[in-house]
C-alpha positions, 0 to 999 in steps of 0.5 A: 500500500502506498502513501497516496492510498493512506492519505485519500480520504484525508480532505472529508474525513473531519466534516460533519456527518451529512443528514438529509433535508429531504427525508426525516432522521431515523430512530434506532428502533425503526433501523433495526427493524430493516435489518429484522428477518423476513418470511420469504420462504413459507415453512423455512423456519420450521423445516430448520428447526425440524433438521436441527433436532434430527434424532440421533441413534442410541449408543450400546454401552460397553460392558465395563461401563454397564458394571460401572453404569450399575455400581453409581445406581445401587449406591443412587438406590440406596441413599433414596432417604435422603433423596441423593442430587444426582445428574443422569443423562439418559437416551429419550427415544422419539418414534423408533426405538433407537432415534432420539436424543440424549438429555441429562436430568438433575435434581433430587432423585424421589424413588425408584419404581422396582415394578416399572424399573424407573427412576423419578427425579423431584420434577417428576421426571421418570427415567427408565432404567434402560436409558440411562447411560451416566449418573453423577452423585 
């Protein structure tokens, strides 16, 4: 770059920003709203919602991380009383069987039903026992 190019501008730089006779001063607000996303497309947000959540298929746990997996939950199962904060991630299944996602609940664990082998969080969240994939104490 050269001198000359440095220096171009050097005439208007200091004058006063030019505000037309001709048309009224913008508010901040009624800028922004030029810049506001338009609905040009019908059904476009929608289908990028829908491609953003595409379900994810399960993973199959190893054994060690089964044995594991097993040990944090009896030790969860039996502090119960004391309802114990734990943090489990577990696979919610959406239509199939092995697409859908994996959240993670945290919070008091409330009891265990040993008849329908789910675990329910103090929210009422109920986890299936063959979903969960970690427990935090």
């Amino acid at each position: 770059m050269t001198l000359e190019n440095l220096h171009r501008y050097d005439d208007i730089i200091d004058l006063p920003h030019h505000r037309s006779t001709k048309h009224r001063h913008m508010s901040n607000l009624e800028r922004a709203v030029q810049f506001m996303p338009f609905a040009a497309l019908k059904g476009h947000d929608e289908r990028v919602r829908e491609v953003s959540s595409t379900p994810c298929t399960r993973i199959a746990l190893a054994d060690d991380e089964r044995e594991t997996l097993n040990d944090r939950l009896v030790e969860v199962i039996g502090q119960l009383e004391s309802h114990p904060y734990a943090s489990i991630t577990y696979f919610q299944p959406e239509g199939g069987r092995d697409a859908g996602e994996y959240m993670t609940a945290e919070g008091a664990v409330r009891r265990f039903d040993q008849m329908r082998r789910v675990i329910v969080m103090e929210d009422g969240t109920r986890i299936a026992l063959v979903n969960i994939v970690d427990i935090r104490c």
